[in-house]
Phi, psi and omega in degrees: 000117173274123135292165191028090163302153170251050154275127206276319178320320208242183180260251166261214169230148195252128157209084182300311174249126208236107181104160225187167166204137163334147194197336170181181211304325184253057129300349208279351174232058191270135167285351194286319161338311205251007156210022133270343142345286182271289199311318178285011152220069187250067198322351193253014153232078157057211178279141188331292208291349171275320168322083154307007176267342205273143170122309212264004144197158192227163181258133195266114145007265183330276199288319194091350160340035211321170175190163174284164186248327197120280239281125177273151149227149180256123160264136160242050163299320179294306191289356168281355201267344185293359168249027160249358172257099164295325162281137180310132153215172167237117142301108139280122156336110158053068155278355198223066169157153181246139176293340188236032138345138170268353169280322195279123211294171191280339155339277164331282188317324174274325154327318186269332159251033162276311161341263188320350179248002167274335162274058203317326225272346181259159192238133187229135172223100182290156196195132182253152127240025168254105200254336207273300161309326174293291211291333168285343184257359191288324171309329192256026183250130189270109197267105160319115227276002182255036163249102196282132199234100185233145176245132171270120164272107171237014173206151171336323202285329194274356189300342176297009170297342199270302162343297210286302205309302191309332189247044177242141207290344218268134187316285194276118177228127178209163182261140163243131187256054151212146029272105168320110160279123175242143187257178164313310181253173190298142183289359188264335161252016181264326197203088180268010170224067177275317203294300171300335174275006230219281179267008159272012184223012178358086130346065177289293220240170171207130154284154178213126179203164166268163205277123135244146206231146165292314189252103155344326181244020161275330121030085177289173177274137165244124182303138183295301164327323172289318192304313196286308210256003156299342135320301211258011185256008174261000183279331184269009169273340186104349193279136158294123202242147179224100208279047162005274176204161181253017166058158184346307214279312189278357146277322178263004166260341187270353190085337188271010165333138152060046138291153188257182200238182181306299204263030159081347193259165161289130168274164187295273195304356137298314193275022168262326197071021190258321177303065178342330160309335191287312190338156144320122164320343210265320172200072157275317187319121168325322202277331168304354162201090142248179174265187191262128180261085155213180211288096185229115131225184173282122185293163170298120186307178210254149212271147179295141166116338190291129196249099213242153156312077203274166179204158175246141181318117198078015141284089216244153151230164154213133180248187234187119156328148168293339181305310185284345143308309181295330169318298182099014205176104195293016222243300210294138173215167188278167193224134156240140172255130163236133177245138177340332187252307206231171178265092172235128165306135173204111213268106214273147156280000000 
C-alpha cells in the first residue's frame, strides 16, 4: 500500500496484485512495466526469492525490449492491510496489474470486494480493459456502495467497454479516456453517439489524458479536437470530468518537454503534460478537475480493537500464462509485439 500516490485522481495506491499481460493497443507504453522493473532490482528487499517483483517482467535479448512474463501474483497481506488504515483514504486499485486478468481465479477477485466493503470507512477505484471478464463476474459480486467501478478506453474501436461497463452491478461508474490514441479521422465522426452511450450507461465521472512515455519520441498523439470534444459530450452526459495531462507528445511539440521545476530536478508531471500552467487557456478552468458528485464522506472508522484478517508478508500466490505452464520453465514467456494494426502473440524459444 503506497501513500500520497503521484496519480493526480487519487490518494494512494492499493496494489495486492502484481503483474499483467498485454490485452490491447494501449498497453503498448504501459508504466507498471518500467516499474516493476526498476522495484525487481530494488537491493532492499534482499535476496531475488524474497522479491514479489522479480519474474513479472523480463528484457527481450534482441529488441532490449521490456515486457510482461504472464505471471500474475496476490500478496494479500496488502490487501488486509486497508482495514488496518483507520483514516478515510481513496484508493486505487492494482495500478501495476488489472483486477479481472483472465489468469487470475475469481476467487481472488470477489475477495478483494469483499474487502473493500468491509473497509465501508475507504473509497476504492477499480479500472479495467478487460470489460468482457467484468461483465461475466458482475452478478456474482456484492457491489459496495464506496466502490468506483471504471473501464479505459484509449481509442474510438474500444468504446463498447463502456457498454460493458454500463450492464455491470456497480454504484459508481466512471471512464478513463487514457492514454487517448487519436486516429486519421476526428473522434467526433468516428462515435457521433458518445453522448448516449455515456447516459444510457450512466457514466459519473471520466479521465482524460494523453499518452506518456519514457522515451519522448515513442509518445502516441493526442488530438486536441478529441479532447474539447470528449469534455462536452461527457459534460452533457451528465458526467465529471477530470482532465489529467494533454501527454508526451504534446510537451514536446509545445516546448515545455524537461522544464525543470523549483527545485532544479525535471518533473515528470511535465514532461506528461499533466502541469495546467502549461495547458492552452482553454483548459486551465478549475472544473476540468473534477470528481464524480457523489456522498463521499469519512464514515465512521471501525471501534479500536476489530479483528480483521491478516495475512504475513512474502506470503504470495502466483499463477502463470498456459504458454508458460506447458514450457515448463519460467525463463519461457510469452512475448507481444504491438503494431499500429494488430496484436501478435509470439512464443520465445
Amino acid at each position: 500500500m503506497s501513500r500520497n500516490s503521484a496519480i493526480q485522481w487519487t490518494q494512494d495506491t492499493l496494489n495486492a496484485l502484481l503483474g499483467c499481460f498485454m490485452c490491447s493497443l494501449g498497453c503498448y507504453n504501459c508504466y507498471a512495466i518500467f516499474d516493476i522493473w526498476r522495484m525487481a532490482h530494488n537491493p532492499k528487499f534482499g535476496s531475488p526469492s524474497d522479491n514479489p517483483y522479480v519474474g513479472l517482467v523480463e528484457k527481450h535479448l534482441l529488441t532490449g525490449r521490456l515486457n510482461w512474463t504472464g505471471r500474475i501474483r496476490f500478496l494479500p497481506d496488502r490487501l488486509y492491510a486497508v482495514l488496518r488504515q483507520r483514516q478515510s483514504r481513496l484508493f486505487f486499485v492494482n495500478s501495476l496489474s488489472d483486477l479481472f486478468y483472465e489468469r487470475l481465479p475469481q476467487e481472488v477477485i470477489l475477495e478483494h470486494f469483499r474487502i473493500f466493503g468491509t473497509a465501508y470507512w475507504h473509497q476504492f477505484q477499480a479500472l479495467t480493459k478487460r470489460s468482457d471478464r467484468l461483465l461475466q463476474l458482475s452478478s456474482q459480486i456484492q457491489w459496495p456502495g464506496n466502490v468506483w467501478m471504471g473501464v479505459s478506453v484509449e481509442r474510438a474501436a474500444a468504446m463498447y467497454r463502456i457498454r460493458d461497463l454500463g450492464k455491470t452491478g456497480a454504484r459508481v461508474k466512471f471512464i478513463s479516456f487514457e492514454p487517448w490514441q487519436s486516429e486519421a479521422r476526428r473522434l467526433c465522426e468516428l462515435c457521433p453517439n458518445l453522448r448516449s452511450m455515456l447516459e444510457s450507461a450512466g457514466i459519473h465521472w471520466a479521465i482524460i489524458g494523453g499518452e506518456s512515455s519514457k522515451d519522448r519520441d515513442q509518445a502516441r498523439y493526442m488530438d486536441l479536437d478529441d479532447v474539447r470534444y470528449l469534455i462536452g459530450e461527457c459534460r452533457a452526459a451528465g458526467a465529471r470530468v477530470f482532465l489529467k495531462q494533454l501527454g508526451t507528445r504534446w510537451a514536446v511539440d509545445s516546448n515545455t518537454y524537461g522544464t525543470k521545476s523549483r527545485d532544479g530536478k525535471r518533473a515528470t508531471e511535465v514532461n506528461a503534460g499533466g502541469n495546467p500552467k502549461f495547458w492552452p487557456a482553454e483548459f486551465r478552468d478549475p472544473r476540468l478537475r473534477e470528481y464524480p458528485d457523489i456522498e463521499w464522506q469519512p464514515w465512521k472508522r471501525p471501534p479500536k480493537g476489530t479483528i480483521y484478517p491478516t495475512a504475513k508478508p512474502g506470503d504470495w500466490k502466483q499463477w502463470a500464462t498456459p504458454e508458460m505452464e506447458r514450457a515448463g520453465n519460467p525463463k519461457h514467456s510469452s512475448i507481444v509485439q504491438i503494431t499500429s494494426c494488430y496484436v501478435e502473440q509470439q512464443l520465445e524459444k
